[in-house]
C-alpha positions as a Python dict, from the first residue, in 0.01 Angstrom:
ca = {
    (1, 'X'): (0, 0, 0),
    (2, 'X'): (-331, -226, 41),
    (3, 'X'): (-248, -493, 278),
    (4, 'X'): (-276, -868, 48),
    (5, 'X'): (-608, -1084, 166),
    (6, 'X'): (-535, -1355, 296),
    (7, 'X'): (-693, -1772, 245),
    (8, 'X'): (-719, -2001, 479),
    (9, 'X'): (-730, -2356, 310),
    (10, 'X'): (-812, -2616, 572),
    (11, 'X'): (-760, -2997, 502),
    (12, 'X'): (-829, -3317, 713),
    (13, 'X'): (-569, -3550, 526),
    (14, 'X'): (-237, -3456, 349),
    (15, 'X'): (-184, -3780, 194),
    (16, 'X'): (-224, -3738, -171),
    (17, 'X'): (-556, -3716, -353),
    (18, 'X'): (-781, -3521, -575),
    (19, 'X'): (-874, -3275, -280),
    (20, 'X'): (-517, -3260, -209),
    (21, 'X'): (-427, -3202, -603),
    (22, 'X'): (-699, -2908, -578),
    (23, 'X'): (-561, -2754, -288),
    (24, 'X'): (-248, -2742, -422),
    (25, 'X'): (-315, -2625, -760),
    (26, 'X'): (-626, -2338, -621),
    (27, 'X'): (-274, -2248, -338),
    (28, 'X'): (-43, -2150, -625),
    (29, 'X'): (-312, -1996, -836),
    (30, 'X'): (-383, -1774, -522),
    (31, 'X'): (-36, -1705, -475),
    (32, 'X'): (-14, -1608, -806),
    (33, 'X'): (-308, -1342, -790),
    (34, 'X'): (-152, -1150, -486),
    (35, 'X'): (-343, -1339, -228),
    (36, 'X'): (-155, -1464, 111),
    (37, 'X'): (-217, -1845, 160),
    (38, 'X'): (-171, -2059, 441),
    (39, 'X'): (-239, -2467, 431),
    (40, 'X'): (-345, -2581, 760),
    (41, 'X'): (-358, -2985, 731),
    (42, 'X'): (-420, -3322, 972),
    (43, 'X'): (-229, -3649, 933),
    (44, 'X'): (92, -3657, 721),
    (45, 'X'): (145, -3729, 352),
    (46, 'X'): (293, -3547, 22),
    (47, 'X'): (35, -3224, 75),
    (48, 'X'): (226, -3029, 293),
    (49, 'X'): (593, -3112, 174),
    (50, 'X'): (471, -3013, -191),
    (51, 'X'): (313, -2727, -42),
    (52, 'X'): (641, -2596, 123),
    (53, 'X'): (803, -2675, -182),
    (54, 'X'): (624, -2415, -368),
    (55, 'X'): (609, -2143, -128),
    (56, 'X'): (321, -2182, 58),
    (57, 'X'): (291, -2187, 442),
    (58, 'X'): (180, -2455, 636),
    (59, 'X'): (-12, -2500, 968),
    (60, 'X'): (-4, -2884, 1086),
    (61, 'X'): (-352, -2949, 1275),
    (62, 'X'): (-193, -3229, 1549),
    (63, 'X'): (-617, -3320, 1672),
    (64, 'X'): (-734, -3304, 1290),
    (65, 'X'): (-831, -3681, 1210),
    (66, 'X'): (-1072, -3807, 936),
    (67, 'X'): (-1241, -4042, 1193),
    (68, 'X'): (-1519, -3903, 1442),
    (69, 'X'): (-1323, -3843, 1746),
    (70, 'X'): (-1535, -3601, 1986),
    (71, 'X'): (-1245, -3525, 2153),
    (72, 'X'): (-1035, -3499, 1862),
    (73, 'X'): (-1283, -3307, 1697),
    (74, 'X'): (-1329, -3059, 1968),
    (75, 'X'): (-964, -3042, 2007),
    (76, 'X'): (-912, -2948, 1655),
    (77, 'X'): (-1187, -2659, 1663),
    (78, 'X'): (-991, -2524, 1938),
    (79, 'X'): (-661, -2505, 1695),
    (80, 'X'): (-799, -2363, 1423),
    (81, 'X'): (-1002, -2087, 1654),
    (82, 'X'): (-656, -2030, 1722),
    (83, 'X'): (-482, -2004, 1431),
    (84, 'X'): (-781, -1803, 1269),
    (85, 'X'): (-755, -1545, 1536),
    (86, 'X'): (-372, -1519, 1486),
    (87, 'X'): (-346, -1548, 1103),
    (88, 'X'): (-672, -1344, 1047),
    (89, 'X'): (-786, -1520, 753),
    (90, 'X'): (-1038, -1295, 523),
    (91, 'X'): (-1194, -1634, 372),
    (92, 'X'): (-1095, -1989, 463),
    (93, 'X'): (-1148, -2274, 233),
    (94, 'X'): (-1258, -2561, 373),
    (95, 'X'): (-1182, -2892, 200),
    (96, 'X'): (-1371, -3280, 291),
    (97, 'X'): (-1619, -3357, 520),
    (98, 'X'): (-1430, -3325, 820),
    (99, 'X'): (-1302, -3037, 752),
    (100, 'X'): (-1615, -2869, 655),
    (101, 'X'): (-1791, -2937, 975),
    (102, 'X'): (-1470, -2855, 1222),
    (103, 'X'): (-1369, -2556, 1017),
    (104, 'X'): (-1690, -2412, 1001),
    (105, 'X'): (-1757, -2366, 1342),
    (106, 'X'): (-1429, -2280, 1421),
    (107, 'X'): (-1453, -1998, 1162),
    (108, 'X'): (-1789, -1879, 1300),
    (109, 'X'): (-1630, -1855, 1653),
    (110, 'X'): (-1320, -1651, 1502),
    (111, 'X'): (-1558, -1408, 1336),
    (112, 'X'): (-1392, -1512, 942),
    (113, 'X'): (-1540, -1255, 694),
    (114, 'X'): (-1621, -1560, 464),
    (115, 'X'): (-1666, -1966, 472),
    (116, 'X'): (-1637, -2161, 157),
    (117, 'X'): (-1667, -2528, 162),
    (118, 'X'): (-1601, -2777, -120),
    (119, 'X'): (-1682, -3130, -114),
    (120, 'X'): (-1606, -3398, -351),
    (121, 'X'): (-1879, -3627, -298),
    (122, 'X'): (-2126, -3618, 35),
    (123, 'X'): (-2016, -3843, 301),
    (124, 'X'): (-2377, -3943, 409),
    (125, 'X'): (-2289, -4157, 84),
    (126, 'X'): (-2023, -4354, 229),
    (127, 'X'): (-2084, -4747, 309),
    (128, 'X'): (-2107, -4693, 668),
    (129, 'X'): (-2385, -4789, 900),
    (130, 'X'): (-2747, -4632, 897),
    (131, 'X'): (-2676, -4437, 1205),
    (132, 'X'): (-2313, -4301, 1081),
    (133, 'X'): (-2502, -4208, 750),
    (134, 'X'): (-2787, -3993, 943),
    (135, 'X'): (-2542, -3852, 1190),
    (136, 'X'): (-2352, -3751, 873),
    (137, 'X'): (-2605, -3547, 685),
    (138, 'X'): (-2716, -3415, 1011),
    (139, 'X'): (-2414, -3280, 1063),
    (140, 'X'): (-2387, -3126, 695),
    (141, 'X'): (-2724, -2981, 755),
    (142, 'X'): (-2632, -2815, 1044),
    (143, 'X'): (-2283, -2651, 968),
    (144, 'X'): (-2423, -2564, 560),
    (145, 'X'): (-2589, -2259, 766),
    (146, 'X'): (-2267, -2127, 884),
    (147, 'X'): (-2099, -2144, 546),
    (148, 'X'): (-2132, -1834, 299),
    (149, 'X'): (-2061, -2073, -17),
    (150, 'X'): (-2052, -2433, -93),
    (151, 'X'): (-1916, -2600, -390),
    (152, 'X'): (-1997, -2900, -523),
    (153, 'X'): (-1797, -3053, -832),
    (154, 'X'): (-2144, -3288, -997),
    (155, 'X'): (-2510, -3237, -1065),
    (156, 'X'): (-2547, -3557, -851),
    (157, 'X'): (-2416, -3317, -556),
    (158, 'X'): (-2629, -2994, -634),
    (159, 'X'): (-2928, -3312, -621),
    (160, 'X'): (-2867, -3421, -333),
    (161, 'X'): (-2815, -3058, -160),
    (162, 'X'): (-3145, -3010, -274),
    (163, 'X'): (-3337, -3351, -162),
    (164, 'X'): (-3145, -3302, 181),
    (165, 'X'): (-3183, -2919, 215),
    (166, 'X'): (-2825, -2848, 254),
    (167, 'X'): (-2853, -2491, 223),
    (168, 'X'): (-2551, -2223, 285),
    (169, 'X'): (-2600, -1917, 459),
    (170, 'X'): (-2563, -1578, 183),
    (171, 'X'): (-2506, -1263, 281),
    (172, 'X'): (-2594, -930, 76),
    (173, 'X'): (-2551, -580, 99),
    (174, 'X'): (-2819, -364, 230),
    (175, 'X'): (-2840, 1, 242),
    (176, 'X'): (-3008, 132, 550),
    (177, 'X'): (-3258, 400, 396),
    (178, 'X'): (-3171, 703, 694),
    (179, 'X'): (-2802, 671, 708),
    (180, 'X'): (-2721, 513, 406),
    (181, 'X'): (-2491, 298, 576),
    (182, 'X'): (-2428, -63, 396),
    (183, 'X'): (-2483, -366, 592),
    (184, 'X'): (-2424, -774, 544),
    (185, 'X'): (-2743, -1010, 708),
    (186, 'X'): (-2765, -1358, 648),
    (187, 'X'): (-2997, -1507, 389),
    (188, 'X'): (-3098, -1863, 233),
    (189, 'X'): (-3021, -1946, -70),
    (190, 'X'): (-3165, -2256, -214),
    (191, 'X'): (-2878, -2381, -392),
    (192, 'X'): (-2535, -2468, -387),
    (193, 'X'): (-2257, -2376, -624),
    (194, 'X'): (-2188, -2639, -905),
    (195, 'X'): (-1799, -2636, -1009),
    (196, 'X'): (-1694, -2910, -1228),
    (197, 'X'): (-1362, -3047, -1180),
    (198, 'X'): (-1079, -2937, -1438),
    (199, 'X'): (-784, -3083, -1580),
    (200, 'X'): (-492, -2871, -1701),
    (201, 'X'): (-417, -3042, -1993),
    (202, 'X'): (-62, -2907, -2062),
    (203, 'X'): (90, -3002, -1749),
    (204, 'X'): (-104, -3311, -1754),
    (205, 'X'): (48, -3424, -2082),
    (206, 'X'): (382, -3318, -2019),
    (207, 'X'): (375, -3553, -1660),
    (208, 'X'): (247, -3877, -1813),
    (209, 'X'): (521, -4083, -1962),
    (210, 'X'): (515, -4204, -2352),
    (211, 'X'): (279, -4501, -2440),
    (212, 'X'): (551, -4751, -2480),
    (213, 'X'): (762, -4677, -2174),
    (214, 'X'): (418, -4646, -1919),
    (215, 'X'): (319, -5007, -2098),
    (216, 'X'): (676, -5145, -2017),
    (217, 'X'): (650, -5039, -1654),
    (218, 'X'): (328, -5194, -1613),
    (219, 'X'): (413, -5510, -1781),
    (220, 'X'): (692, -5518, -1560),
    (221, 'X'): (481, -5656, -1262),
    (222, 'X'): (426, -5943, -1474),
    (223, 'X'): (775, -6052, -1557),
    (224, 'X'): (746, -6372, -1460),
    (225, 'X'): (454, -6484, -1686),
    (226, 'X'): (530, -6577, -2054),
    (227, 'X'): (366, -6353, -2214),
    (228, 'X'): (112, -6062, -2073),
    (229, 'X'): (-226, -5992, -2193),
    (230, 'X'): (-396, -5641, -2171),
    (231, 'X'): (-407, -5472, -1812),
    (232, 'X'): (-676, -5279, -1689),
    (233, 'X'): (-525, -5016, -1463),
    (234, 'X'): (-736, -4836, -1179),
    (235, 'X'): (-632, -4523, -992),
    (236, 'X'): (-779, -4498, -637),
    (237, 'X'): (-704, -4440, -286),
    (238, 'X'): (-791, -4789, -88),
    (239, 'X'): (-1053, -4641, 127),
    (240, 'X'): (-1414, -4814, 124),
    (241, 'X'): (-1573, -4513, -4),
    (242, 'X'): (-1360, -4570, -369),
    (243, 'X'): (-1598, -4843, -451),
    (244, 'X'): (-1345, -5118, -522),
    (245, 'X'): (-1532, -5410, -375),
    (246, 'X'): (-1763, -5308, -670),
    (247, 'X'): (-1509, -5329, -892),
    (248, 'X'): (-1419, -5641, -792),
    (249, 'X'): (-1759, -5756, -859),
    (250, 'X'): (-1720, -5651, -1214),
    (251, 'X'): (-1403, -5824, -1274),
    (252, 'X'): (-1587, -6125, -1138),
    (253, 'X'): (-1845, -6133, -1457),
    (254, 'X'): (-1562, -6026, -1663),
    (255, 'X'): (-1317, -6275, -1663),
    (256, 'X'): (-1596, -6545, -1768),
    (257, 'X'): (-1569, -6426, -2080),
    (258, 'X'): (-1234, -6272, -2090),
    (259, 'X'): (-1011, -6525, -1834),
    (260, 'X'): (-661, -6338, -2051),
    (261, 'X'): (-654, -6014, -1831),
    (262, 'X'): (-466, -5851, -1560),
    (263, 'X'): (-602, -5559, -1330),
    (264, 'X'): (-341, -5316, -1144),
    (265, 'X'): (-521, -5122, -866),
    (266, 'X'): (-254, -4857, -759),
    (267, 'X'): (-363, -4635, -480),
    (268, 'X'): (-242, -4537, -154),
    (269, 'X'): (-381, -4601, 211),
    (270, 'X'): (-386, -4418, 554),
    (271, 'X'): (-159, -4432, 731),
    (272, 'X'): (114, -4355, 471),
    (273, 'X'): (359, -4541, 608),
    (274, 'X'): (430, -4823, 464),
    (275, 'X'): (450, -5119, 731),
    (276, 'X'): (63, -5036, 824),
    (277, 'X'): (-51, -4998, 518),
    (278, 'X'): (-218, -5366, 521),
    (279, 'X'): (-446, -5354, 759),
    (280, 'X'): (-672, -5104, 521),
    (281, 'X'): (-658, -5308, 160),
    (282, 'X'): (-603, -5651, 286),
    (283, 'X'): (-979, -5734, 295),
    (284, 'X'): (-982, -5607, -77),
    (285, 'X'): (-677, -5845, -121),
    (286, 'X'): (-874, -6159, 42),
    (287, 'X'): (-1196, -6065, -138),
    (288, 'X'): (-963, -6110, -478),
    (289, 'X'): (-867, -6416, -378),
    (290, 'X'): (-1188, -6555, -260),
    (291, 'X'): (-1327, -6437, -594),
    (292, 'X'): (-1058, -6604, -771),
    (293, 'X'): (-875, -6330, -883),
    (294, 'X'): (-550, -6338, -785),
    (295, 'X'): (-405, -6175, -1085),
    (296, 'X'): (-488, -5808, -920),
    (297, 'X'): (-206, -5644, -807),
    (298, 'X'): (-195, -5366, -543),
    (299, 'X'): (55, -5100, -541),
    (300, 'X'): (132, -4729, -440),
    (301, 'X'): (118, -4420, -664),
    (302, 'X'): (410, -4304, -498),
    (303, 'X'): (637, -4621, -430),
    (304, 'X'): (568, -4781, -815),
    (305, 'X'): (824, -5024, -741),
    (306, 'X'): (811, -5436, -772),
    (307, 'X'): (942, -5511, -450),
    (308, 'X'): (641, -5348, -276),
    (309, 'X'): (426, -5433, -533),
    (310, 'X'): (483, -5809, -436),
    (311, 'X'): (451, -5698, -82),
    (312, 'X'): (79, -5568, -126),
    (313, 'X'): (14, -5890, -333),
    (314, 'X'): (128, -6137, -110),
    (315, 'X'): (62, -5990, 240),
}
C-alpha cells in the first residue's frame, strides 16, 4: 500500500482569523483527499482546539511569536528543523509573514521536497516605521528564493511581487540526455500564484443566524437608549494593520451628516485572554472618544456578550 503524503501547515498565531479559517478549512479538505496533516502553531487561541476537534494533529511551536524576536525567531527555526526531520513532511504550507520567513528556512535546512507560502496581504504594508517596512520586504525577498510556490489571494499582491521582485524559486524536471535520468534544478519564475479567497456559501448560510434574531442581538448593546437607529457592524481583529483608525476617520465625516448611527467593531486581540486584552484596542477606544464618538462599541467574536461588551467600552 502507497504510504499517504504528508502537509505540514505552519502558523504564527492560533487565535482566530481568516488565515486561521483557511488553515482549517484547506486541513480537512486534505484530510479528506488521503493526505496526512499536521498543524504546527505559536501563541494560543481557537486554531488548534478546532483543529483537534476535527481530527487533525497538532504541533504547538513554544518560540513561534508574531513579533521580531531574534532569539525567538532563531529558536523557533530550530523547532520546526526538528519537527520536519521527525514528521518528514513532503510539502509544508506556510501561513503569515512570520511564518513564511521562519518556516522557510527551516524547511530548506530539513531538506522538505516542497515550500508553499501564502500570504494575505504583504507585511512591508503594515503602519510600522520606515526601517521595520524595509527590513520587512528584505526579508520577503530573501526567503521568496527558498520557496517552490507562493500564493497570493489579490492582484494588488501579484503587483506588488512584481514591483518588489519577490520571486519563488521553481523547480522542473530535466532529463539528462546520456542516462536518461530525471532531475529537479531550481529556476525563476517571474510571478507568483494568484488565488482568490473563497467562501463556501452553504455552510456559510447555514452558520449566520436569521435577520431578525442577528438584529435583536445587536440592538441588544443598546438597551438602554430609547429607541436605536441603524448599526454599522465591522468585523476585524484589533491589530493596527486592520485599518480601523481609518475607519474611524470615516465615521468622523459621517456622522455630520448622519449624527442617528451606531458602529459595533467586534474583533478579537492578542493576547486572547481576556484581562489583557486592553492594552491593544484602548488607543482605538480613546481615539473614539477624542473624535467624539463614543457610540462605538468594542466587543469579541467569540465572547458576544453585554457584560464584556461594556467592559471594552468603558475600560
Amino acid at each position: 500500500m502507497e504510504k499517504s503524503k504528508r502537509i505540514l501547515f505552519v502558523v504564527t498565531q492560533a487565535d482566530w482569523g481568516g488565515a486561521q479559517t483557511f488553515i482549517f478549512n484547506a486541513a480537512q479538505e486534505a484530510m479528506r483527499r488521503g493526505f496526512d496533516v499536521l498543524l504546527a502553531y505559536g501563541g494560543e487561541g481557537a486554531l488548534a482546539q478546532k483543529c483537534m476537534d476535527a481530527g487533525v494533529l497538532t504541533r504547538k511551536l513554544k518560540k513561534m511569536t508574531r513579533t521580531i524576536s531574534p532569539m525567538h525567531d532563531i529558536g523557533a527555526i530550530g523547532e520546526l528543523v526538528t519537527l520536519m526531520r521527525e514528521w518528514k513532511p513532503d510539502t509544508i504550507f506556510l501561513n503569515s509573514s512570520k511564518a513564511g520567513v521562519v518556516g522557510s528556512i527551516a524547511g530548506r535546512i530539513a531538506r522538505v521536497p516542497r515550500i508553499i507560502y501564502r500570504i494575505g496581504g504583504w507585511s512591508f504594508n503594515d503602519p510600522v516605521s520606515p526601517l521595520q517596512k524595509k527590513f520587512r520586504l528584505w526579508m520577503e525577498q530573501l526567503t521568496a528564493r527558498l520557496k517552490d510556490v507562493i500564493i497570493v489571494n489579490s492582484p494588488d499582491g501579484v503587483a506588488q511581487a512584481n514591483i518588489h521582485h519577490i520571486r519563488p524559486r521553481r523547480t522542473r524536471m530535466k532529463v539528462t540526455p546520456n542516462v536518461g535520468a530525471r532531475r529537479t534544478r531550481p529556476v525563476q519564475d517571474d510571478g507568483v500564484v494568484l488565488i482568490p479567497n473563497g467562501i463556501a456559501l452553504s455552510a456559510f448560510d447555514t452558520a449566520l443566524l436569521p435577520h431578525t434574531e442577528a438584529q435583536t442581538t445587536l440592538n441588544a448593546f443598546f438597551s438602554n437608549q430609547p429607541s436605536t437607529p441603524p448599526i454599522i457592524l465591522t468585523i476585524a481583529n484589533f491589530y493596527p494593520a486592520k485599518g480601523l483608525s481609518i475607519l474611524l476617520d470615516a465615521y468622523v465625516q459621517l456622522v455630520k451628516t448622519f449624527p442617528n448611527f451606531r458602529a459595533v467593531i467586534i474583533g478579537d486581540g492578542e493576547p486572547t485572554q481576556f484581562n489583557n486584552w486592553p492594552r491593544f484596542y484602548r488607543p482605538i477606544i480613546e481615539a473614539a472618544h477624542e473624535k467624539n464618538m463614543g457610540t462605538i462599541l468594542f466587543t469579541t467574536g467569540f465572547f458576544l456578550t453585554r457584560p464584556q461588551a461594556e467592559f471594552c467600552h468603558f475600560c
